[in-house]
C-alpha positions, 0 to 999 in steps of 0.5 A: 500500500502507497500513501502519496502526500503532495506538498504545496505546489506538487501533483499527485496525480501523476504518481496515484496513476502510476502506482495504481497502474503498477498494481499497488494493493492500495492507495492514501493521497494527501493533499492540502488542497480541499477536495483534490485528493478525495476527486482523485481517489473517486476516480482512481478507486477499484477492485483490487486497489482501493484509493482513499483521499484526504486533505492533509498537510505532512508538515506537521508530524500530527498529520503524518500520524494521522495519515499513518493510523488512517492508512493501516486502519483502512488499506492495511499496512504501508509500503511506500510513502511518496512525497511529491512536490513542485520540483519531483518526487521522493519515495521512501520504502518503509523496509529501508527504516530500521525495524526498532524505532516507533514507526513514527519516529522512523518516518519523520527524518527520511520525510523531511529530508523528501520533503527538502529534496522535492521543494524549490530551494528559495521556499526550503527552511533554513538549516537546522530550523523547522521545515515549516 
């Protein structure tokens, strides 16, 4: 199962169509703009591969929460996270973190290095600050 959560300025589509075209067992999208995900996942939903949209921000580690519990709760349990943002994407397997962390705690650091390697540099947070 894949969650895609689009940043600001990113597009989900892209990534949603692909995974699901590849076979992806199910998919999350998040995006933080009101209803683009929950269209998107009415589109791209079927047998086989469940799709689910939500309107989230993965900026705050609450949202990623969220996201991981609504993930597991309804489509079972995460294989990728994809970031997509104005310059790209980024995917993380979450069999690269090291199986002894809080799952949380292992998803924030590959994601806030996704998220700087997917935002235009002029809106990245300083080094050593907060991402958002």
């Amino acid at each position: 199962m894949v969650v895609i959560a689009v940043l600001d300025g990113g597009d989900g589509d892209g990534p949603a169509r692909r995974f699901a075209a590849a076979g992806a067992a199910g998919l999350l999208i998040a995006d933080p703009r009101p209803g683009v995900a929950e269209d998107l996942a009415a589109a791209l939903d079927r047998t086989g591969c469940p799709v689910a949209g939500v309107s989230s921000d993965i900026h705050q580690p609450s949202d990623i929460a969220a996201l991981v519990d609504t993930a597991e709760k309804h489509l079972g349990r995460i294989d990728l996270f994809c970031v997509a943002g104005p310059d790209g994407e980024r995917i993380v397997a979450l069999a690269d973190l090291p199986g002894d962390l809080d799952r949380l705690a292992e998803l924030l650091d590959p994601l806030g290095e996704a998220i700087g390697e997917v935002l235009p540099a002029q809106r990245r947070a300083p080094s050593g600050s907060a991402v958002r």
